[in-house]
N, C-alpha and C positions, 0 to 999 in steps of 0.2 A: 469484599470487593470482587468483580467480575472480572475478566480479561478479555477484550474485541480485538478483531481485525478487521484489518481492512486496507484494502490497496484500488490505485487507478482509478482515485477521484476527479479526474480530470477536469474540474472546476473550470466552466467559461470555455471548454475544448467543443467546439460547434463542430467537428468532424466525429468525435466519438459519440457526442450527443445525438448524433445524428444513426452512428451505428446502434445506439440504444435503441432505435425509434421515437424521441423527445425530439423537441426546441432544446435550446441551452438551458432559457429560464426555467423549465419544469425538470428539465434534468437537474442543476444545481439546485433547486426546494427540494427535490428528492434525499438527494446525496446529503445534503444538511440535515435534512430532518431525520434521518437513517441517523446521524450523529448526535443530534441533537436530544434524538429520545432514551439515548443508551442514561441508565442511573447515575446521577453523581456521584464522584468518589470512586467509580469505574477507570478502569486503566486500558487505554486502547492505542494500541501498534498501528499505526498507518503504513503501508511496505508503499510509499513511493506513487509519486506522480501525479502530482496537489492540482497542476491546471497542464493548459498545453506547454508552459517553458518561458515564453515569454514575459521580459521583466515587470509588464504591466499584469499581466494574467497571473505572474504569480506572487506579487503583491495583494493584488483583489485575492486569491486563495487563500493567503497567509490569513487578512482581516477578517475575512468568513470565519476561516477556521477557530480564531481569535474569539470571536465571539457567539459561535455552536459550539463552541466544543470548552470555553473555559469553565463546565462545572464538571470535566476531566483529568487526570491525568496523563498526556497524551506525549508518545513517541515517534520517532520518525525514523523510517531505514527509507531517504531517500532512494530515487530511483533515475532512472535517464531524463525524463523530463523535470528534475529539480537541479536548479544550479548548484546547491549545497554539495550533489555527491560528488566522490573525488574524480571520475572522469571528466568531470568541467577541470579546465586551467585555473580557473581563477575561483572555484569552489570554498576555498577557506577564508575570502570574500562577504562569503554571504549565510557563516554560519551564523553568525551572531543573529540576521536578521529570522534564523529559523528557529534559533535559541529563547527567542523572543515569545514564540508562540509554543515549544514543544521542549517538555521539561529534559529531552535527549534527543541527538541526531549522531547517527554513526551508521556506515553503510553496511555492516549488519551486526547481528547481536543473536548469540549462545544461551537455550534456557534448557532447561531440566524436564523430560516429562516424561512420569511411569520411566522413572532410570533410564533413560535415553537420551540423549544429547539430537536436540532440533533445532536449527539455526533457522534465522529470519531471515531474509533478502528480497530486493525488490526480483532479482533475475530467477529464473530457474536457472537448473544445471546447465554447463555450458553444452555449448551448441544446440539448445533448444529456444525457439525463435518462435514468432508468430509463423502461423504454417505459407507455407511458399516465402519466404523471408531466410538468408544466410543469420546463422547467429552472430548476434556484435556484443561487441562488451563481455567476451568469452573469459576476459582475462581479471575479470573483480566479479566472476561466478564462484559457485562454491562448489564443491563434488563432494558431497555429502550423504550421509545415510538417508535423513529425516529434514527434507525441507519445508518451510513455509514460505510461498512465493507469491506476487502478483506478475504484472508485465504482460502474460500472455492474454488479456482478457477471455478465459477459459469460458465456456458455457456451464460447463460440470466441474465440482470441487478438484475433484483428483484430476491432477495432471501425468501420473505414472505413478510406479511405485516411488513411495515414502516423498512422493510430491505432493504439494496442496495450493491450492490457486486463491489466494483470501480476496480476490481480487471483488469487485460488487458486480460483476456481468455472472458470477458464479453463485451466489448469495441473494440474488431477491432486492439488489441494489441496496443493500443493508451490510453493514459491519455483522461479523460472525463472531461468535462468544467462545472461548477457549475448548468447551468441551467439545464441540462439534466438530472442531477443527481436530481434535485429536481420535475423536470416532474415526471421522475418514483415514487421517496417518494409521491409524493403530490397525482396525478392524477391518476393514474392508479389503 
């Protein structure tokens, strides 16, 4: 079994589709098919932000996701555009409905690699923001050795030292496969 990433699908989000260079419609066939083509029995981390937020937008993401993605394994570290994380009020609401589609949701999660401890989050380190942007949500960041993050939709993998951007503006609009993501942490 393989391991993916991936973050800032913004399913049905006509303003980022727009920063892509797409329509919505060939943006979401992309973003799915990017998921869709990964092997079954693969296991893939989504870090956060399924559509633009909205309870309709992010139902239509849920059922996309539901059915591109159920010959995976799939995780979720929500992000600010998912109701689920706990910055929403009413977040524990709506975990069941994400429970639904992704065999785990917690806003982040601790794994093991080359004896190093690398945490998943939708945020990077606090105070890092899309650029001309104050940092928000400073306070459910992580200050960490070894991050893997989306949020900022980076152009290039690394976003600073022991930062990684699994974000798909970084990636070829494709989910990234474990090793690669650890080339850039590790090596570069």
């Amino acid at each position: 079994m393989d391991v993916w990433f991936t973050s800032d699908l913004h399913l049905g989000h006509q303003s980022v589709a727009r920063l892509r260079g797409l329509e919505v419609e060939e943006h979401d066939r992309r973003v799915l098919r990017g998921i869709r083509d990964l092997p079954a029995g693969d296991r893939l981390w989504v870090l956060g932000d399924l559509s633009r937020g909205a309870a309709d937008g992010e139902r239509r993401a849920l059922d996309l996701l539901r059915e591109h993605g159920a010959h995976l394994e799939m995780h979720l570290v929500p992000g600010n555009h998912d109701s689920c994380h706990p910055i929403h009020r009413s977040s524990f609401r709506m975990q069941r409905e994400f429970l639904e589609v992704f065999e785990s949701v917690q806003p982040f999660q601790r794994l093991r690699w080359r004896g190093r401890n690398v945490h998943l989050c939708h945020f990077p380190r606090p105070g890092m923001d899309h650029p001309g942007m104050a940092s928000r949500h400073d306070e459910v960041r992580l200050d960490v050795d070894y991050l893997v993050h989306g949020h900022l939709h980076s152009p290039q993998p690394r976003s600073g030292y022991g930062l990684v951007d699994v974000g798909l503006d970084a990636w070829g609009m494709k989910p990234v496969r474990q090793l690669a993501v650890e080339k850039v942490l590790f090596e570069n």
